[in-house]
C-alpha positions as CSV (number, residue, x, y, z in Angstrom):
1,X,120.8,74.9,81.5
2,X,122.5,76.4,78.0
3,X,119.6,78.2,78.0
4,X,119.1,79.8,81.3
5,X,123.0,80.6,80.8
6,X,122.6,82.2,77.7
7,X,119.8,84.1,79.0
8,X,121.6,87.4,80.9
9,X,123.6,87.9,77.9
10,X,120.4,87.7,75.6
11,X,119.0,90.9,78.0
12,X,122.5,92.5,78.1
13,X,122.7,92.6,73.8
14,X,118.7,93.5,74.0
15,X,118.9,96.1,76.7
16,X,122.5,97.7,74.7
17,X,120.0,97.8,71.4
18,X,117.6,99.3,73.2
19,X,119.8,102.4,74.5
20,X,121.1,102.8,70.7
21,X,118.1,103.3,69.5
22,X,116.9,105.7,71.8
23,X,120.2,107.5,71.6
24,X,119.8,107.4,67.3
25,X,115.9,108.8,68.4
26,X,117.5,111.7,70.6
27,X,120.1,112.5,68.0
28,X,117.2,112.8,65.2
29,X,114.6,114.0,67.3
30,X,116.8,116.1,70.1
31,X,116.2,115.8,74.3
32,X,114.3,117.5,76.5
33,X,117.3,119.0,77.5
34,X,118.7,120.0,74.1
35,X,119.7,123.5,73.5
36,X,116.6,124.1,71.3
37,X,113.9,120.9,71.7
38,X,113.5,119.0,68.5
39,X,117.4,119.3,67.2
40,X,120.5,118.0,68.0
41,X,123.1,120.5,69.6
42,X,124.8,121.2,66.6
43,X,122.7,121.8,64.2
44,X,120.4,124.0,67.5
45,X,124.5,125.6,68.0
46,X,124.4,126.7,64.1
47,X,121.0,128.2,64.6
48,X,121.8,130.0,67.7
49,X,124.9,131.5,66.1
50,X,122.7,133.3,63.8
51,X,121.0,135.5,66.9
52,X,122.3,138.8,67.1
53,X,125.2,140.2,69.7
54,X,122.9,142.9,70.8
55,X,120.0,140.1,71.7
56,X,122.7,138.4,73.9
57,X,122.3,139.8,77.1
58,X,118.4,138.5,76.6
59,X,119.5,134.9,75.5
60,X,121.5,134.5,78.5
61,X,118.4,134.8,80.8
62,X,116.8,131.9,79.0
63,X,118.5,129.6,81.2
64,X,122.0,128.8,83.1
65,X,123.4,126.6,79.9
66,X,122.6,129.8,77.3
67,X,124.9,132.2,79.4
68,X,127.4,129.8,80.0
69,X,126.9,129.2,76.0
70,X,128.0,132.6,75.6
71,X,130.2,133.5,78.4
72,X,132.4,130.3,76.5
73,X,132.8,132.1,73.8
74,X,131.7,129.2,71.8
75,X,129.2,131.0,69.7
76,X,131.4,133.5,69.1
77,X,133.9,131.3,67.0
78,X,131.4,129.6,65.6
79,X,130.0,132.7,64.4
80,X,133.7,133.4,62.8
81,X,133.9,129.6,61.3
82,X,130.6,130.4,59.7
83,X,131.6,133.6,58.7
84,X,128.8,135.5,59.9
85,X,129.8,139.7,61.0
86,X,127.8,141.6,62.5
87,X,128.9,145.2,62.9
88,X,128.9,147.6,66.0
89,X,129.6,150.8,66.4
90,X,130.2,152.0,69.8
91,X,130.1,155.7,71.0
92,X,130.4,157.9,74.5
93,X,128.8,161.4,74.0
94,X,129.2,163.0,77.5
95,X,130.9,161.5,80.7
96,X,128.0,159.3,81.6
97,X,128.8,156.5,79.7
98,X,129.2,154.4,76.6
99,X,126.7,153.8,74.1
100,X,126.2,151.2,71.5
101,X,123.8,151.0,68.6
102,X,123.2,148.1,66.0
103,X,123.1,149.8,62.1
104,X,121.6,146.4,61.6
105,X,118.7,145.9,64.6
106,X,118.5,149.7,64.6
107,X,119.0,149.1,68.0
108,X,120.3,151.3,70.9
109,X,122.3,149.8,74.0
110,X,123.6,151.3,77.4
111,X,126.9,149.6,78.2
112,X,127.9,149.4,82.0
113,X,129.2,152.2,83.7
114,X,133.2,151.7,83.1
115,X,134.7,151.4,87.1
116,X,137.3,154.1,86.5
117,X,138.4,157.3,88.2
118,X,137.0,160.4,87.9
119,X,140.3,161.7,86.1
120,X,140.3,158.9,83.7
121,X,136.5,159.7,82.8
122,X,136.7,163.6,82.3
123,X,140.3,163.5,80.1
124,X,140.5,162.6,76.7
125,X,140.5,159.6,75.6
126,X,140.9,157.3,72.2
127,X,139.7,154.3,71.8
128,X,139.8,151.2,69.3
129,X,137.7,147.7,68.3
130,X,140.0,144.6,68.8
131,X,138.1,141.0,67.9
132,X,135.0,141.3,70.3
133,X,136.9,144.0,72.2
134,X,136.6,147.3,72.9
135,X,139.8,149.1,74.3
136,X,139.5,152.7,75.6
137,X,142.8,154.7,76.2
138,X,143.2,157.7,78.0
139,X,144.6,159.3,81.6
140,X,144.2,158.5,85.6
141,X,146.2,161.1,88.1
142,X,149.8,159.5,87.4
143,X,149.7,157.3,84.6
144,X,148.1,156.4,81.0
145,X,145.9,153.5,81.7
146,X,143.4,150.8,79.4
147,X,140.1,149.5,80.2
148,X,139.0,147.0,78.1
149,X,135.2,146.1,77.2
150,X,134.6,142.6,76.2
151,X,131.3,141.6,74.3
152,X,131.0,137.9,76.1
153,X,131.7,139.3,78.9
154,X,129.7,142.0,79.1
155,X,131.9,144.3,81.7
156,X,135.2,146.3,82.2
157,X,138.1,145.3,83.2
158,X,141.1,147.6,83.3
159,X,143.8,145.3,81.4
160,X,148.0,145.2,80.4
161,X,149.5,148.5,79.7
162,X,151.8,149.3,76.5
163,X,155.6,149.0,76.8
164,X,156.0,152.8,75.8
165,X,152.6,154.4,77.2
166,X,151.4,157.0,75.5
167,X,148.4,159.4,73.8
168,X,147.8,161.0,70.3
169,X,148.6,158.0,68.7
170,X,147.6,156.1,65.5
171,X,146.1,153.4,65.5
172,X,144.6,150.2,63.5
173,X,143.0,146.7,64.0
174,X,142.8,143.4,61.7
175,X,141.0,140.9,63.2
176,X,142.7,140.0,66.4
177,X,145.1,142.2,66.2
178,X,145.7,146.0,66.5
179,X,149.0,148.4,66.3
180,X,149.5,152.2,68.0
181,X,152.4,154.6,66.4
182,X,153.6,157.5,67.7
183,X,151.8,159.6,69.8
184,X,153.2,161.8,72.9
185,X,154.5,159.8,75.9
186,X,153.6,161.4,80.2
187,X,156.8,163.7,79.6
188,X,155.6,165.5,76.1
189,X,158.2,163.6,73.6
190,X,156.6,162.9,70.4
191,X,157.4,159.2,69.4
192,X,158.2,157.1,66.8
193,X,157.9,153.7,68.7
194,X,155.0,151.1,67.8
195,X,153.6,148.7,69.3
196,X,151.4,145.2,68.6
197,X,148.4,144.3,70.7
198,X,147.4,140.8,70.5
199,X,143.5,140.0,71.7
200,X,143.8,136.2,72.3
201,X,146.9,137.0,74.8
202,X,145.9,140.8,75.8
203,X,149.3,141.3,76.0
204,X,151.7,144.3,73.9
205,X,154.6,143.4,71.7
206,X,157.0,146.0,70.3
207,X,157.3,147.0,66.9
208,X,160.5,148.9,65.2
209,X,160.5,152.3,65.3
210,X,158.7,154.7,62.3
211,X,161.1,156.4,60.6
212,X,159.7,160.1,62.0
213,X,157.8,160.6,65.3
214,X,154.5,162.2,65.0
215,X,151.8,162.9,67.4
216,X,147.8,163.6,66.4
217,X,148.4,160.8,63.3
218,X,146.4,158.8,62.4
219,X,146.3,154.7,61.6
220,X,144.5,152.3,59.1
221,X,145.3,149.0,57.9
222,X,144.8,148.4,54.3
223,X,145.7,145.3,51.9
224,X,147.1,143.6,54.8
225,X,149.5,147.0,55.7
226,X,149.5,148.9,58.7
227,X,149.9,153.0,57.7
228,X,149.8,156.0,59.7
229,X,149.6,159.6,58.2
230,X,149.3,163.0,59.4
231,X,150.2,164.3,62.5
232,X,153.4,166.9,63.7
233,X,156.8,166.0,64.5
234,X,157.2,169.3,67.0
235,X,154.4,171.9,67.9
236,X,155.1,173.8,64.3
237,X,156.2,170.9,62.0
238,X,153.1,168.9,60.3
239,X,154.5,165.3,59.0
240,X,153.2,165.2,55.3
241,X,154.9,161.7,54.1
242,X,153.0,158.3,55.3
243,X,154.7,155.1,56.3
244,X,153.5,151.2,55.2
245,X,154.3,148.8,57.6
246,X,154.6,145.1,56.2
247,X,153.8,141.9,58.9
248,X,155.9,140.0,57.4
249,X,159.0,141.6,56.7
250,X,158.4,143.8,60.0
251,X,159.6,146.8,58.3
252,X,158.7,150.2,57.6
253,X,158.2,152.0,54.2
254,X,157.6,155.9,54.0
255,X,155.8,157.1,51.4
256,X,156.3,160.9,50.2
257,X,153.5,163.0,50.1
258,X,151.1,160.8,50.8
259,X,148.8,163.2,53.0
260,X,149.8,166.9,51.7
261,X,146.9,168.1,54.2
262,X,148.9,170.1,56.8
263,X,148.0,169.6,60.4
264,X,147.6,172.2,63.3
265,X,148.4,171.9,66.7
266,X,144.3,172.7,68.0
267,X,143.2,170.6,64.7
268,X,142.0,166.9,65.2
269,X,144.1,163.8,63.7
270,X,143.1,163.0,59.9
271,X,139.7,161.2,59.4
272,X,140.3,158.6,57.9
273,X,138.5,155.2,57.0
274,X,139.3,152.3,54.8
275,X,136.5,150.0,53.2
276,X,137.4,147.8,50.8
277,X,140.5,148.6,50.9
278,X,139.9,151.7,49.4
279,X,141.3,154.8,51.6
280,X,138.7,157.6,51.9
281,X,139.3,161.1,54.4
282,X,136.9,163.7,55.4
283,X,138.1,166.9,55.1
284,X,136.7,169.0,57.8
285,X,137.8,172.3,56.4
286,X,135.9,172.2,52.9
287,X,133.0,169.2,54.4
288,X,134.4,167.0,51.4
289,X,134.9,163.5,51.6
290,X,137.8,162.0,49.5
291,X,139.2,159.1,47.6
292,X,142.7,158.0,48.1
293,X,144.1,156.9,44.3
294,X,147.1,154.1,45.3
295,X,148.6,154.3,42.0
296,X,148.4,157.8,41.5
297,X,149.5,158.5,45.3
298,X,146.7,161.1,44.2
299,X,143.7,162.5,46.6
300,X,140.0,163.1,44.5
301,X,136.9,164.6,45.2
302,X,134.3,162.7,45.9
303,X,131.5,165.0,47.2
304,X,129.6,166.5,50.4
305,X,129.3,165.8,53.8
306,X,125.5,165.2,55.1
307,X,123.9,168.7,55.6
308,X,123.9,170.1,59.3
309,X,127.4,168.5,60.1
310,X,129.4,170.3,61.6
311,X,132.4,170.2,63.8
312,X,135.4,172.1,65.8
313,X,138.0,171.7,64.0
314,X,137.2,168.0,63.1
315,X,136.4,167.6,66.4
316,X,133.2,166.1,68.0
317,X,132.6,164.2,65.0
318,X,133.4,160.5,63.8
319,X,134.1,159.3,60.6
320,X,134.3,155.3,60.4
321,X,134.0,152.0,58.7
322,X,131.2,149.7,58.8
323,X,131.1,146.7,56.7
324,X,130.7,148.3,52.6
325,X,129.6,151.6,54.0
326,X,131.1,154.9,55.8
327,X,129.5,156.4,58.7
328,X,129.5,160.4,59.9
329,X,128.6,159.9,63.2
330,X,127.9,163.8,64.7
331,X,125.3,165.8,67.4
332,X,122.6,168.0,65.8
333,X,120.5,170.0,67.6
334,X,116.6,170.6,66.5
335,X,113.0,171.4,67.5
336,X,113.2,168.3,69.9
337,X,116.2,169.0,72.0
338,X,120.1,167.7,70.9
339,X,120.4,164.2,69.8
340,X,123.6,162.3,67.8
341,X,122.7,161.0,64.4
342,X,124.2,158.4,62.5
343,X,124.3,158.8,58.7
344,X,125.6,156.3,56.0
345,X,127.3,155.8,52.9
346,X,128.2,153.4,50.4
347,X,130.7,154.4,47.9
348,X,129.6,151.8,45.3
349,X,126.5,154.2,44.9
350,X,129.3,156.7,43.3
351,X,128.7,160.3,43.4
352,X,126.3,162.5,41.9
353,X,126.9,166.5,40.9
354,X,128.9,166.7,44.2
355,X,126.2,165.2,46.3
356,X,126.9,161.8,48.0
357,X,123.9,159.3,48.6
358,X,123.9,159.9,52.1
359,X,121.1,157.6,54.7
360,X,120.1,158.2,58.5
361,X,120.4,154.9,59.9
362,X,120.6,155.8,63.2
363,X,118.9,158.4,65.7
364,X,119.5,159.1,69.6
365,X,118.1,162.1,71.5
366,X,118.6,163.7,74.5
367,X,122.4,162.9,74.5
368,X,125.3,165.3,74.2
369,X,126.3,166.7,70.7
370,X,129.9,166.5,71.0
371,X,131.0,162.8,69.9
372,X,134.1,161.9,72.2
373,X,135.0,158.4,71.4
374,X,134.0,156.1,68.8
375,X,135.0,152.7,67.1
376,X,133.1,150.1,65.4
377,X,133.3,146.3,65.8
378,X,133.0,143.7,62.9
379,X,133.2,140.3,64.4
């Protein structure tokens, strides 16, 4: 009888045992219905983290659990914990739509057509990379509005409107965050207001005020500082002086003479870009491109634009950052029609008699020439 009673328990212990080792076998070995047969999840998670953003929209077709995967946005803070970036540079070149091309696939994308009106479309617009966001800024009949375009998502939505709305503004982003300054509100005023966008909430937070208004500025964050230089403060009036702002303090800091370049009311903001934090500006009257000396609050030479840039008054061009390198993103026209070309620089290659080392990464015909919008994204 001690036995037989013993006997249920002896199966129970056996059977548990059994289902430990098969789980141990599935952990080595992964299931069937792992995300990638043969590993476990985790280590099939750090692998698929490694895939490129512009390969997403084919990974998600694999199957029901790889979109889901993505729409989660698990990979994508993976990809952050592992420190993996993977830069984007995003581009509209006539009223049809937004393009976006992959310096690192070489790799040329079609982005859905944004469901705005036709007054939003055709007027000018600015636009800025947040996180895995892209944020476009411009006009509908009655008000400034913002559609957003989000990378997991892979669609438009229109999203929260600034405190103070407004255009010709300066802007920057770090991360997660981005700041506007300045800029000309729906009635014409020229403002010295900022603002804070945060991407994890979508929502706007106000800043204190610059100390002068300027509209057609411009905005770069560099060693952890927001700054904004250029612009006007009235239709005759170019602002010369910068201003610093500090996160932590929350306060402003202007800085005399920090762009001497004078500004004119049919002229474009400044082009500026920061990499490394090292401030660089193209200067669209000569075709230089220079070097901003912190110490020194000094611009120097550092040479020549590509050949066969040009622009309208800095106009139709882009100048941006992208990872170690700058980019001179601009329309040329040739024996096979009008295309926009991407060219490339890295300013550790120096200069040489004038002449920067500059590289075509990046080719796409039969597109307009004039180069409306752009922004790249590093996440």
């Amino acid at each position: 009888m001690a036995a037989e009673e013993h006997s249920p328990q002896r199966s129970q212990v056996s059977a548990s045992a059994s289902v430990i080792e098969n789980d141990a076998q599935r952990l080595r070995l992964g299931s069937s219905d792992s995300l990638l047969p043969g590993l476990i999840d985790d280590v099939a998670l750090n692998c698929l983290a490694w895939v490129p953003r512009t390969d997403y929209p084919s990974l998600s077709c694999v199957s029901k659990k790889y979109n889901n995967l993505i729409k989660s946005g698990h990979l994508f803070g993976l990809r952050k914990e592992l420190g993996i970036v993977e830069y984007l540079v995003f581009m509209v070149c006539d009223p049809r739509g937004w393009l976006m091309f992959s310096p690192t696939k070489k790799k040329w994308m079609v982005l859905p057509k944004m469901p705005c009106d036709e007054c939003f479309n055709h007027a000018d617009k600015e636009s800025l990379a947040v996180d895995d966001e892209l944020l476009v800024f411009g006009r509908e009949l009655f008000q400034f509005a913002i559609w957003k375009y989000g990378l997991r998502s892979r669609r438009w939505v229109k999203c929260e409107g600034m405190h103070r709305p407004r255009c010709l503004f300066a802007s920057g982003s770090l991360g997660g965050i981005a700041i506007v300054a300045g800029g000309t509100d729906m009635n014409g005023n020229i403002l010295a207001s900022a603002e804070l966008y945060d991407s994890s909430s979508g929502r706007w937070e106000m800043l204190p005020n610059m100390h002068s208004p300027r509209r057609l500025c411009s905005g770069f964050f560099m060693d952890g500082r927001f700054y904004v230089v250029g612009g006007m403060s009235s239709p005759n009036v170019s602002v010369t002086c910068g201003e610093e702002f500090d996160l932590e303090t929350r306060k402003w800091r202007k800085i005399e003479g920090m762009y001497p370049n004078v500004n004119r009311a049919a002229q474009a903001p400044p082009l500026v870009v920061v990499v490394n934090n090292e401030l660089f500006t193209l200067e669209y009257l000569t075709n230089m491109v220079k070097r901003y000396d912190k110490e020194r609050n000094k611009w120097e030479v550092m040479g020549r634009l590509p050949p066969m840039v040009d622009s309208s008054n800095g106009w139709g061009l882009a100048f941006k950052p992208c990872g170690d390198r700058l980019l001179v993103v601009c329309g040329q026209r040739g024996s096979n029609g009008e295309g926009v070309v991407v060219n490339a620089w890295c300013p550790k290659t120096g200069a040489r008699d004038g002449n920067l080392d500059w590289k075509v990464i990046g080719v796409k015909e039969n597109v307009g020439v004039f180069v409306y919008n752009c922004a790249v994204m590093g996440c």
